[in-house]
mmCIF file of the C-alpha atoms, coordinates in Angstrom:
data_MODEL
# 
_entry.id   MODEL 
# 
loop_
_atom_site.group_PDB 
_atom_site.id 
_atom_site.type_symbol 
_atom_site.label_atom_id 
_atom_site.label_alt_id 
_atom_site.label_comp_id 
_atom_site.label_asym_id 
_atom_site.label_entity_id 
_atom_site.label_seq_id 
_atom_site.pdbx_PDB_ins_code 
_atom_site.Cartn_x 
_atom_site.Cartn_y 
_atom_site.Cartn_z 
_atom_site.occupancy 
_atom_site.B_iso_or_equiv 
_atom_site.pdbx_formal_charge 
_atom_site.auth_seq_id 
_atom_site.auth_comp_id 
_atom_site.auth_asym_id 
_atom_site.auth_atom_id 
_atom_site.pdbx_PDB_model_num 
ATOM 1  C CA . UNK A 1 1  ? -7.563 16.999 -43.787 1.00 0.00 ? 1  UNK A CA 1 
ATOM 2  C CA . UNK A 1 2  ? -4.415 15.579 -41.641 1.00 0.00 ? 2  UNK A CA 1 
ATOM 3  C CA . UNK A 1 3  ? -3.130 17.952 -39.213 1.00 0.00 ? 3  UNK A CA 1 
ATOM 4  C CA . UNK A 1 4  ? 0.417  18.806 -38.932 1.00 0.00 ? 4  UNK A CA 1 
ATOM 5  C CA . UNK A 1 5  ? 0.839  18.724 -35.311 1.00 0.00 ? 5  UNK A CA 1 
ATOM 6  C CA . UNK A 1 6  ? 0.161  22.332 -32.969 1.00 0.00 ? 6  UNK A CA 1 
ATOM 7  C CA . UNK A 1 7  ? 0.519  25.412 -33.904 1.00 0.00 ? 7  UNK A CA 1 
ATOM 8  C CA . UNK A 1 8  ? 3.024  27.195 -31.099 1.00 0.00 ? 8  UNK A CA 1 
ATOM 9  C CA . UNK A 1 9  ? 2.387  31.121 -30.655 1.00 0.00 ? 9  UNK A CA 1 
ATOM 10 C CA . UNK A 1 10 ? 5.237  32.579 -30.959 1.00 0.00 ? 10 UNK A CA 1 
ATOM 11 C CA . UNK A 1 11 ? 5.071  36.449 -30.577 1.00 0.00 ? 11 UNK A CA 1 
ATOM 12 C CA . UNK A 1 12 ? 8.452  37.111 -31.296 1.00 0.00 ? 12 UNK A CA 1 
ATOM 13 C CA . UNK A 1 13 ? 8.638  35.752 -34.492 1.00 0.00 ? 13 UNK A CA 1 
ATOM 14 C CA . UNK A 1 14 ? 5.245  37.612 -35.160 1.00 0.00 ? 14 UNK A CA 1 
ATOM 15 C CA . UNK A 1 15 ? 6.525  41.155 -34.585 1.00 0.00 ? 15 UNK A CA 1 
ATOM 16 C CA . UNK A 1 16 ? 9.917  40.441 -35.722 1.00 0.00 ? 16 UNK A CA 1 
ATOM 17 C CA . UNK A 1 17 ? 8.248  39.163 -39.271 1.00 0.00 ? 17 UNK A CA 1 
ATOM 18 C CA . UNK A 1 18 ? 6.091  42.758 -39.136 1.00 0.00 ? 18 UNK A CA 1 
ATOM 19 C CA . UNK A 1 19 ? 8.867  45.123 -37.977 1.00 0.00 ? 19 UNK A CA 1 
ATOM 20 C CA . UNK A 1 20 ? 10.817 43.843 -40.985 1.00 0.00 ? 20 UNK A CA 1 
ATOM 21 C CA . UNK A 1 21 ? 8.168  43.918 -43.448 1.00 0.00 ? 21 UNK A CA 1 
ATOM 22 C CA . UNK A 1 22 ? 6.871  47.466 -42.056 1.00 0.00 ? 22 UNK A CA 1 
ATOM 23 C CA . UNK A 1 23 ? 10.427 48.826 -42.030 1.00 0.00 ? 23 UNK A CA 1 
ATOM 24 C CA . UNK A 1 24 ? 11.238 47.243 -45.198 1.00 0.00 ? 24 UNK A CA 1 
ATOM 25 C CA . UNK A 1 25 ? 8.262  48.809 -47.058 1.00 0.00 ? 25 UNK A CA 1 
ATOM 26 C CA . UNK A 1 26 ? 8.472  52.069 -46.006 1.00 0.00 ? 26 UNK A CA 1 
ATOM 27 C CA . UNK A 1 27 ? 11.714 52.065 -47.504 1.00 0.00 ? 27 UNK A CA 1 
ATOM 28 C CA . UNK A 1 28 ? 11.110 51.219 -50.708 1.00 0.00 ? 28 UNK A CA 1 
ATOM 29 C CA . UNK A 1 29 ? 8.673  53.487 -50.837 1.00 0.00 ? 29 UNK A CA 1 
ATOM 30 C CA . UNK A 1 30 ? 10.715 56.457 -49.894 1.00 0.00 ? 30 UNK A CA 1 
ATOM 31 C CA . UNK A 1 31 ? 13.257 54.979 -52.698 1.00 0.00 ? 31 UNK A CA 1 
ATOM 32 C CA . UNK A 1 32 ? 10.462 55.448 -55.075 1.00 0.00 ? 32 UNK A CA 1 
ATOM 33 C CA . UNK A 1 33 ? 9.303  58.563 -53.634 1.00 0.00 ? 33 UNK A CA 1 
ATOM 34 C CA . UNK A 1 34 ? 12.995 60.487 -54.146 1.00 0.00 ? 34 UNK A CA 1 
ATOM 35 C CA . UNK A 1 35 ? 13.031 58.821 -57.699 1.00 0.00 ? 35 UNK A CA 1 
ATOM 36 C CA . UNK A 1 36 ? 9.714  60.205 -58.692 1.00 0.00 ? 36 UNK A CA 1 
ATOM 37 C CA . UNK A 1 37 ? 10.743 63.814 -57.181 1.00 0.00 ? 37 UNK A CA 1 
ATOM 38 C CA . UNK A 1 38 ? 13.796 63.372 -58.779 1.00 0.00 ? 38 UNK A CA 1 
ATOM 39 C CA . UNK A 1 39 ? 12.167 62.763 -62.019 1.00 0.00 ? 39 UNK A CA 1 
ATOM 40 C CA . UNK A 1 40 ? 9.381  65.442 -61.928 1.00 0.00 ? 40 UNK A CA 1 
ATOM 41 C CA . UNK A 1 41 ? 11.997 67.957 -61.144 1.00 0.00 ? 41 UNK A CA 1 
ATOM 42 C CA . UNK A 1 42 ? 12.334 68.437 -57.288 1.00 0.00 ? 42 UNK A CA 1 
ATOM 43 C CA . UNK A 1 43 ? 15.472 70.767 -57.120 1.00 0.00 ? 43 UNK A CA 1 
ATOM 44 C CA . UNK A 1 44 ? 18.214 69.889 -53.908 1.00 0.00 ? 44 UNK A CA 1 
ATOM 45 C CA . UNK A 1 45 ? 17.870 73.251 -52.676 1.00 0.00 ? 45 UNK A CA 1 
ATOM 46 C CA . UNK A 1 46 ? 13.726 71.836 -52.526 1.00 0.00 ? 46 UNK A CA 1 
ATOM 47 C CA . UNK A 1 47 ? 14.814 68.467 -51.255 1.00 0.00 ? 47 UNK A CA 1 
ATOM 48 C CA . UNK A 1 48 ? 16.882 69.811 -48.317 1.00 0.00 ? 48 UNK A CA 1 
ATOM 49 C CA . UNK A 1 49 ? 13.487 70.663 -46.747 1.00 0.00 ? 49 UNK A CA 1 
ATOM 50 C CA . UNK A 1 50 ? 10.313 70.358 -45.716 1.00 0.00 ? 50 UNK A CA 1 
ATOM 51 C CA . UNK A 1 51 ? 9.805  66.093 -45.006 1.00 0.00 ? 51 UNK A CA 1 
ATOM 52 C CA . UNK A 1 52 ? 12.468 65.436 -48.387 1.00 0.00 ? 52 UNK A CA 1 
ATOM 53 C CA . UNK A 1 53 ? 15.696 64.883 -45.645 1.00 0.00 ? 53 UNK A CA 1 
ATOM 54 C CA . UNK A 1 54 ? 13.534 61.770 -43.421 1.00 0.00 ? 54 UNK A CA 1 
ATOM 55 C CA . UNK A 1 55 ? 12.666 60.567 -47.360 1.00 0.00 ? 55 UNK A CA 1 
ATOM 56 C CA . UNK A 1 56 ? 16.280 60.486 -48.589 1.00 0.00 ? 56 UNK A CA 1 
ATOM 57 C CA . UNK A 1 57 ? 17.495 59.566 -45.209 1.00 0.00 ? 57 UNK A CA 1 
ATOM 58 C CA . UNK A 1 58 ? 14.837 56.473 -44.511 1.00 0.00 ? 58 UNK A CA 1 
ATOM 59 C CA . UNK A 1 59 ? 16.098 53.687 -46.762 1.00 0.00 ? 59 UNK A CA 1 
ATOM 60 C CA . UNK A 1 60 ? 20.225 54.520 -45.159 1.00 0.00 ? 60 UNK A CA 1 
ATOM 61 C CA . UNK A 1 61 ? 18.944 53.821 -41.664 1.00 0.00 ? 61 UNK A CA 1 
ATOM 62 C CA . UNK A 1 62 ? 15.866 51.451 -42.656 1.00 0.00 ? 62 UNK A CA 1 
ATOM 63 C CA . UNK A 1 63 ? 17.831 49.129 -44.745 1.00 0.00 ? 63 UNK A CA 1 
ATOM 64 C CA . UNK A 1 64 ? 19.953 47.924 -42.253 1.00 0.00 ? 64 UNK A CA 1 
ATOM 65 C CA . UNK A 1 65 ? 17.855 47.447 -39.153 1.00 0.00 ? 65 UNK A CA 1 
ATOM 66 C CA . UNK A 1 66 ? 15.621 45.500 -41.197 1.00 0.00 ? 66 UNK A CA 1 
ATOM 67 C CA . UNK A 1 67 ? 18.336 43.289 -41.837 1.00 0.00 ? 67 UNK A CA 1 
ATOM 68 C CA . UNK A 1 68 ? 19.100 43.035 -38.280 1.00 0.00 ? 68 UNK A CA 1 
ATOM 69 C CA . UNK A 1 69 ? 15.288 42.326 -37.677 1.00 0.00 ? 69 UNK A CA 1 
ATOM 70 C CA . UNK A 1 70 ? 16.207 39.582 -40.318 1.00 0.00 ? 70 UNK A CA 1 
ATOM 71 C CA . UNK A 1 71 ? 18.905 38.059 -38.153 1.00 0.00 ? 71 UNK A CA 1 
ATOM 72 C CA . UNK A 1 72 ? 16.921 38.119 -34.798 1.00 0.00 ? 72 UNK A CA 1 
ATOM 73 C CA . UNK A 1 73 ? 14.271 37.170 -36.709 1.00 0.00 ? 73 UNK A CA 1 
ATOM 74 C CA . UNK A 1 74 ? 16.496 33.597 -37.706 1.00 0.00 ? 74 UNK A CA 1 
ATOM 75 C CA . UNK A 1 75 ? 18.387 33.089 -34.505 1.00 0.00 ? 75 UNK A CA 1 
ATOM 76 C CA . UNK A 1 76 ? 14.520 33.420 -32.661 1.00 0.00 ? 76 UNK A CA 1 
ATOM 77 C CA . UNK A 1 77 ? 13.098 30.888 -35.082 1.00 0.00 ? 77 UNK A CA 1 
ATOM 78 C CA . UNK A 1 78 ? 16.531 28.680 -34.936 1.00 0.00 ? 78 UNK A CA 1 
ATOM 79 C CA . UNK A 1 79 ? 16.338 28.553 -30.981 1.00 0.00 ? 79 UNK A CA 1 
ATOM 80 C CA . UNK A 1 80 ? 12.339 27.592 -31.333 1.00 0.00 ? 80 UNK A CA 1 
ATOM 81 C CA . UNK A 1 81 ? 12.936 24.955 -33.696 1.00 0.00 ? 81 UNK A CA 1 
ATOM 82 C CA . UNK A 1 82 ? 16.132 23.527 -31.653 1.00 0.00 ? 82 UNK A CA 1 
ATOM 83 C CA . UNK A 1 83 ? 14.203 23.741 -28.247 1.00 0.00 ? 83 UNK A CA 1 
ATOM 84 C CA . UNK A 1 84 ? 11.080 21.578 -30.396 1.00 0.00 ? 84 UNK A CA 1 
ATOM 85 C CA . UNK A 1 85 ? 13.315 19.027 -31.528 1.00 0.00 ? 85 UNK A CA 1 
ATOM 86 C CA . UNK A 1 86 ? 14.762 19.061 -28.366 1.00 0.00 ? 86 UNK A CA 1 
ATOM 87 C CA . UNK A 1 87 ? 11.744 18.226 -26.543 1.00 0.00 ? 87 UNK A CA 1 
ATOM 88 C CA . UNK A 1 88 ? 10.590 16.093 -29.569 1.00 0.00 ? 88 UNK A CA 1 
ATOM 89 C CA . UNK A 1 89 ? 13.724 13.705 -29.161 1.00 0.00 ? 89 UNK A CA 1 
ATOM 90 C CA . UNK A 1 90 ? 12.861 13.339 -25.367 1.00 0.00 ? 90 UNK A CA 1 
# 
């Protein structure tokens, strides 16, 4: 078995990766959630309370700070791989 050099710890990345994937899951299933009320006959007047407004609401404010997570998520891993081959070239 050859090894591929160390493994670096990088927390950032870590929680970054899990934020997104958390965030990013939840959201689809609140997508899926409002299609299957939708479906099985869930009025509006029925949707407007109760936990219905955080399900509809979820995947508009989810969506897009997972795709900032995404973006930290590159420029982090960018920056560690730079700083590697930085110190690799040395």
């Amino acid at each position: 078995m050859s090894d591929s050099g160390p493994i670096i710890d990088n927390r950032a990345e870590r929680v970054l990766a899990y934020m997104f994937a958390a965030i990013v899951a939840l959201c689809i299933i609140c997508f899926f959630a409002v299609m299957i009320g939708t479906f099985s006959g869930v009025s509006r007047e029925e949707m407007g309370a109760g936990i219905w407004p955080v399900v509809l609401m979820l995947p508009w404010f989810g969506l897009p700070v997972a795709f900032l997570l995404l973006i930290a998520l590159l420029i982090v891993n960018g920056v560690r791989r730079g700083r590697a081959a930085r110190a690799g070239s040395s």
